[in-house]
TORVEX-662252 format. One record per residue (C-alpha): residue number from 1; residue in one letter; x, y, z. Coordinates in Angstrom, 2 decimals, m for minus. Layout:
REM residues N
@n->NUM	res->A	x->X	y->Y	z->Z
...
This chain:
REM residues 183
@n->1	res->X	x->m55.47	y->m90.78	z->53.13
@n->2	res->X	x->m55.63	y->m93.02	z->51.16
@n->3	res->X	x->m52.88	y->m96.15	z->50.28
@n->4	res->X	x->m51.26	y->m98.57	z->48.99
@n->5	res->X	x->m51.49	y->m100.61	z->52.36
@n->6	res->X	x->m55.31	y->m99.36	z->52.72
@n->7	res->X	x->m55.83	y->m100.82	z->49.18
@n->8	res->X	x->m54.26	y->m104.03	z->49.65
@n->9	res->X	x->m55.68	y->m104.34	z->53.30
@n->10	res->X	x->m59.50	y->m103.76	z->51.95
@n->11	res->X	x->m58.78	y->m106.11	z->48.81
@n->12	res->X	x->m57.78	y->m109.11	z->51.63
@n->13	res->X	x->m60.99	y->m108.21	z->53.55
@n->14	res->X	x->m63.02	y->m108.57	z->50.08
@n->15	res->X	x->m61.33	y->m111.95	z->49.54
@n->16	res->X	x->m62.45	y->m113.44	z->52.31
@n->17	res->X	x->m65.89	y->m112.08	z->51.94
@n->18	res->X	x->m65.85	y->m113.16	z->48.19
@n->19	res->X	x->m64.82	y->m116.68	z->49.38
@n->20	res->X	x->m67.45	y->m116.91	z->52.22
@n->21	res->X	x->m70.00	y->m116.34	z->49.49
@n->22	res->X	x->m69.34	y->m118.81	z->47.31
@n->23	res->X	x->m69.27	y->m121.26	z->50.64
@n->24	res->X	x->m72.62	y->m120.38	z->51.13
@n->25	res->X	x->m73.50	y->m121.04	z->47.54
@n->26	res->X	x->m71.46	y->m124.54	z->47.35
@n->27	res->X	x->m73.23	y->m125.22	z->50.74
@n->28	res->X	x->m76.37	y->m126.73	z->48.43
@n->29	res->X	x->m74.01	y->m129.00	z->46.48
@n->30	res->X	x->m73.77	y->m132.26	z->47.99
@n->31	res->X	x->m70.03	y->m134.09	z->48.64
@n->32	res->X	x->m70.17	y->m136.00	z->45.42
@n->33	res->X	x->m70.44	y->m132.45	z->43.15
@n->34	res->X	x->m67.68	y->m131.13	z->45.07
@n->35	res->X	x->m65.29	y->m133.38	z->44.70
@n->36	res->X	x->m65.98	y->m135.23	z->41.44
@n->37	res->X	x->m64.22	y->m133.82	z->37.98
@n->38	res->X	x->m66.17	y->m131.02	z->36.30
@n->39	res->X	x->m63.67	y->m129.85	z->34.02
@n->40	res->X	x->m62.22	y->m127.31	z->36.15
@n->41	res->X	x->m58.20	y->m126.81	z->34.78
@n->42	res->X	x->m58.46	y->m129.15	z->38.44
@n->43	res->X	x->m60.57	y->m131.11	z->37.58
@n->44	res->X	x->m63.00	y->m130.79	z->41.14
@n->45	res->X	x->m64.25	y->m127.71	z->42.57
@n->46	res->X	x->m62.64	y->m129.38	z->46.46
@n->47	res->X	x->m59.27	y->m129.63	z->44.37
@n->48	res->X	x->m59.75	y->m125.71	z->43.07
@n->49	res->X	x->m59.97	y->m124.49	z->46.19
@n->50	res->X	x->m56.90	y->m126.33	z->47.61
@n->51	res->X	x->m55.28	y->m124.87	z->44.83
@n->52	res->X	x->m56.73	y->m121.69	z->45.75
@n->53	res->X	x->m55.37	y->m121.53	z->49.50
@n->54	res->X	x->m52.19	y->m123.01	z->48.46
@n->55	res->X	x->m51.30	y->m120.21	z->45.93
@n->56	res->X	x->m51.97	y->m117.94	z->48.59
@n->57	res->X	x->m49.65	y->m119.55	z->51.20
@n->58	res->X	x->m46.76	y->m119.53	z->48.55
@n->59	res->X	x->m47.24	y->m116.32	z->47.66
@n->60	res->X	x->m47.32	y->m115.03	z->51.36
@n->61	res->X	x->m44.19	y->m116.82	z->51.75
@n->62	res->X	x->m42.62	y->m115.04	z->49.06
@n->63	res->X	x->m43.78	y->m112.03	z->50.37
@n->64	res->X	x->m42.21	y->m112.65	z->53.42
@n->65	res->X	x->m38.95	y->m113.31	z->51.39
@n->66	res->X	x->m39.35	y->m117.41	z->52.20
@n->67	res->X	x->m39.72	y->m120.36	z->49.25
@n->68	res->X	x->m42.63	y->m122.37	z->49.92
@n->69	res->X	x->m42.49	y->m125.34	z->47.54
@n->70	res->X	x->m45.91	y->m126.63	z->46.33
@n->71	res->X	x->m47.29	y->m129.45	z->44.27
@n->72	res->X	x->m50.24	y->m128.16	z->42.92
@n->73	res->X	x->m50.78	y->m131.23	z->41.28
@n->74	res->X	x->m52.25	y->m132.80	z->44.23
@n->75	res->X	x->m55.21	y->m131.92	z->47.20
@n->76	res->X	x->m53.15	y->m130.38	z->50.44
@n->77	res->X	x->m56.53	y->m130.51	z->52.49
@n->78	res->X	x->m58.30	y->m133.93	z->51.55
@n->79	res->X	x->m61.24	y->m133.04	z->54.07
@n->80	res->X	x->m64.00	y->m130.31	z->52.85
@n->81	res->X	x->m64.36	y->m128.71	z->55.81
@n->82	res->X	x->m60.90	y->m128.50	z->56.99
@n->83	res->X	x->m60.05	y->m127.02	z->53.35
@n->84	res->X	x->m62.95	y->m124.15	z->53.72
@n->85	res->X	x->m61.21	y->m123.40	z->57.48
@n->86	res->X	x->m58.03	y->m123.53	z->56.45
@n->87	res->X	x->m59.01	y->m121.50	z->53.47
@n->88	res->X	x->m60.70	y->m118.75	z->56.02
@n->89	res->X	x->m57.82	y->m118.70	z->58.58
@n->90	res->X	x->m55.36	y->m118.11	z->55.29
@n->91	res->X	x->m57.31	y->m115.32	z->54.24
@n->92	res->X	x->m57.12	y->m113.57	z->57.75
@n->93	res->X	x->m53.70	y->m114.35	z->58.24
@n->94	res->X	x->m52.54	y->m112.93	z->54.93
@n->95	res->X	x->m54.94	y->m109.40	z->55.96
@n->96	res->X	x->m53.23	y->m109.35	z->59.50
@n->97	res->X	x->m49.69	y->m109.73	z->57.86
@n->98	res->X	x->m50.65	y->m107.01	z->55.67
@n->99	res->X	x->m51.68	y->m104.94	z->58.04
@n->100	res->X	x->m48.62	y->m105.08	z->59.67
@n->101	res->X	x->m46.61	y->m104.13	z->57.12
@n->102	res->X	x->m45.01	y->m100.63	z->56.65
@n->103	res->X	x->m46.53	y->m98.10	z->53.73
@n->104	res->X	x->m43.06	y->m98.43	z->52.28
@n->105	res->X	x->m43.31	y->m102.36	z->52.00
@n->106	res->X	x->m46.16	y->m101.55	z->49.13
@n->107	res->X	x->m43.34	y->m99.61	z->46.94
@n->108	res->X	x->m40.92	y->m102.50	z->47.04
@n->109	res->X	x->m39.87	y->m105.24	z->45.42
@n->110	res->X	x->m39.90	y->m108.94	z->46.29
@n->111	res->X	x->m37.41	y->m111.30	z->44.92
@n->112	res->X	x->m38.37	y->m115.22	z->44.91
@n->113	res->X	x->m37.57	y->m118.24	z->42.82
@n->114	res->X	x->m40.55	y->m119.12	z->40.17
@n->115	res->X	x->m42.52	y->m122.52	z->39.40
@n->116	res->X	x->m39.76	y->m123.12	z->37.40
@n->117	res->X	x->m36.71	y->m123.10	z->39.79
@n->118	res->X	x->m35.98	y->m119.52	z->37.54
@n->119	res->X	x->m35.26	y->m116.22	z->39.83
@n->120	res->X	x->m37.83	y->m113.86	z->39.49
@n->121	res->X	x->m38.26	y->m110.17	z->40.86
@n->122	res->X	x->m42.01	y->m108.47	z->40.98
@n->123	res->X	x->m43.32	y->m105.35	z->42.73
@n->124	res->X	x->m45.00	y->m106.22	z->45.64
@n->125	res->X	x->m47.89	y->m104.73	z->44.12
@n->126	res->X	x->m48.09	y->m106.67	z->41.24
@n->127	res->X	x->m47.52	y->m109.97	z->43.57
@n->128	res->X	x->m50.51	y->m108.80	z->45.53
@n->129	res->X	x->m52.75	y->m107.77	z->42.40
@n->130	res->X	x->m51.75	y->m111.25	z->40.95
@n->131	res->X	x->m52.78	y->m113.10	z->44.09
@n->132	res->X	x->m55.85	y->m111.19	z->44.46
@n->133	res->X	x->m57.37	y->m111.47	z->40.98
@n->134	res->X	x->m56.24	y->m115.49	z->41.10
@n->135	res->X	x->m58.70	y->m115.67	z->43.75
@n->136	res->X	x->m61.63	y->m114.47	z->41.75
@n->137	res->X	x->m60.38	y->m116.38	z->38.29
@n->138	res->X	x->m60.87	y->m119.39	z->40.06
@n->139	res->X	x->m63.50	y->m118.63	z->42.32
@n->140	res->X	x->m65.31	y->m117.30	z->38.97
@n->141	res->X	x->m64.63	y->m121.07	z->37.40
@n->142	res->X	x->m66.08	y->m122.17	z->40.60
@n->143	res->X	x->m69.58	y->m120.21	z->40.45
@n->144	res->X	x->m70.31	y->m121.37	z->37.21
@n->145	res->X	x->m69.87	y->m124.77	z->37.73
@n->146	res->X	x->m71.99	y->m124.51	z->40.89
@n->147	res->X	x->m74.44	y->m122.77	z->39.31
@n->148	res->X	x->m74.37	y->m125.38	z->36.60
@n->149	res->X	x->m74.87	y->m127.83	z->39.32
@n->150	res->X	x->m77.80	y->m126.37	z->40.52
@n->151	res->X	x->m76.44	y->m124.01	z->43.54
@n->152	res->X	x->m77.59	y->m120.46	z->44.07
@n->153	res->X	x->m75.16	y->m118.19	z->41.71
@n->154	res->X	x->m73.25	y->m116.27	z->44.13
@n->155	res->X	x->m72.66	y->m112.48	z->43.72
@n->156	res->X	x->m69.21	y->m112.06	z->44.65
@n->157	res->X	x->m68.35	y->m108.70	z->42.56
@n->158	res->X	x->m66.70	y->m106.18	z->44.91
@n->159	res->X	x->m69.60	y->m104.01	z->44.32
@n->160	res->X	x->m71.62	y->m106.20	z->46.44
@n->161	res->X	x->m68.87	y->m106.38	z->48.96
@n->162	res->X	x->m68.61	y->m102.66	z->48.85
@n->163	res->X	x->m72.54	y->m102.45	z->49.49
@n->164	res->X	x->m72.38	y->m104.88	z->52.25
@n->165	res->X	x->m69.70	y->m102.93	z->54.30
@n->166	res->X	x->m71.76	y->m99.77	z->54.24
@n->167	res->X	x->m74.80	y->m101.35	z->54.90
@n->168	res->X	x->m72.82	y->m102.73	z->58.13
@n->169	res->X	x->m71.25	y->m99.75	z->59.11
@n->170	res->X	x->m74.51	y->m97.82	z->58.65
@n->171	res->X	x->m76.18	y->m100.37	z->61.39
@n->172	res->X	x->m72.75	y->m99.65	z->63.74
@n->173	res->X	x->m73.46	y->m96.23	z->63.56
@n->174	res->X	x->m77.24	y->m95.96	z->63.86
@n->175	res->X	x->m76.81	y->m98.80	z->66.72
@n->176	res->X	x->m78.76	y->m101.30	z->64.95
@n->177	res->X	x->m76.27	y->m104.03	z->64.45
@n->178	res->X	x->m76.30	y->m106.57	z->66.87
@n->179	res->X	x->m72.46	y->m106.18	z->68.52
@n->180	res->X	x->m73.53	y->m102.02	z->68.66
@n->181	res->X	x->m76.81	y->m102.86	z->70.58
@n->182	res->X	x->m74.52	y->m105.25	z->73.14
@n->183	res->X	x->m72.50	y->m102.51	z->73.82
């Protein structure tokens, strides 16, 4: 049957498979591309993805009915590689909290205070639509500056993801992926 919670747990899977693409596509940019302005609403792709993982961790936390203050105004994760970890680990964390979440948690409500010190109320499936589709706005900004730049355009539509995961779980089952063969 499908859910709510089965929705939301596939679109966290897809984000960090979207955002491991584009690492692999930024990977043939060298430091000074990364990090210097390209006109991005942050000015560097490094400080779009901090961005990126920070919107995530305050919108976990309101999830989790906490208030995580953030300036977005400046980099959280100065260090490339430490950003693209922390990034990963963010991703995976937010998938594993979802996971452990009831069915009902999807038809509820989450109440939190906004940006602008206002109280706000959303449905938690708005709050994870919005987080979700941030990811790919700015990940979108992202590919086309690094394509710009000269990187490999990454194809990061959920199509592709979609294609990937039943190419994977066709190897599983026909015991050509590697882990299947160990076993």
């Amino acid at each position: 049957m499908y859910t709510w919670k089965s929705y939301f747990i596939v679109q966290a899977d897809y984000q960090h498979w979207a955002n491991e693409v584009m690492f692999t596509a930024l990977g043939h940019l060298d430091q000074e591309a990364i990090v210097s302005d390209q006109g991005l609403f942050f000015a560097s792709i490094h400080h779009t993805v901090d961005h990126m993982l920070m919107v995530s961790r305050a919108w976990l936390a309101r999830l989790q009915g906490e208030n995580l203050a953030v300036n977005y105004r400046e980099i959280h994760h100065p260090d490339w590689r430490d950003l693209m970890i922390a990034l990963r680990q963010e991703t995976r964390r937010l998938q594993g909290w979802l996971e452990a979440q009831s069915d009902d948690f999807y038809d509820g409500q989450i109440s939190f205070t906004g940006g602008d010190g206002r109280a706000r109320g959303m449905w938690v499936r708005d709050a994870l639509t919005h987080l979700f589709t941030h990811y790919a706005h700015h990940r979108g900004q992202v590919s086309a500056v690094a394509t710009r730049l000269g990187a490999p355009c990454p194809e990061m539509d959920f199509v592709y993801y979609r294609r990937e995961m039943e190419r994977l779980l066709n190897e599983v089952r026909n015991g050509q992926h590697p882990r299947a063969a160990a076993q």
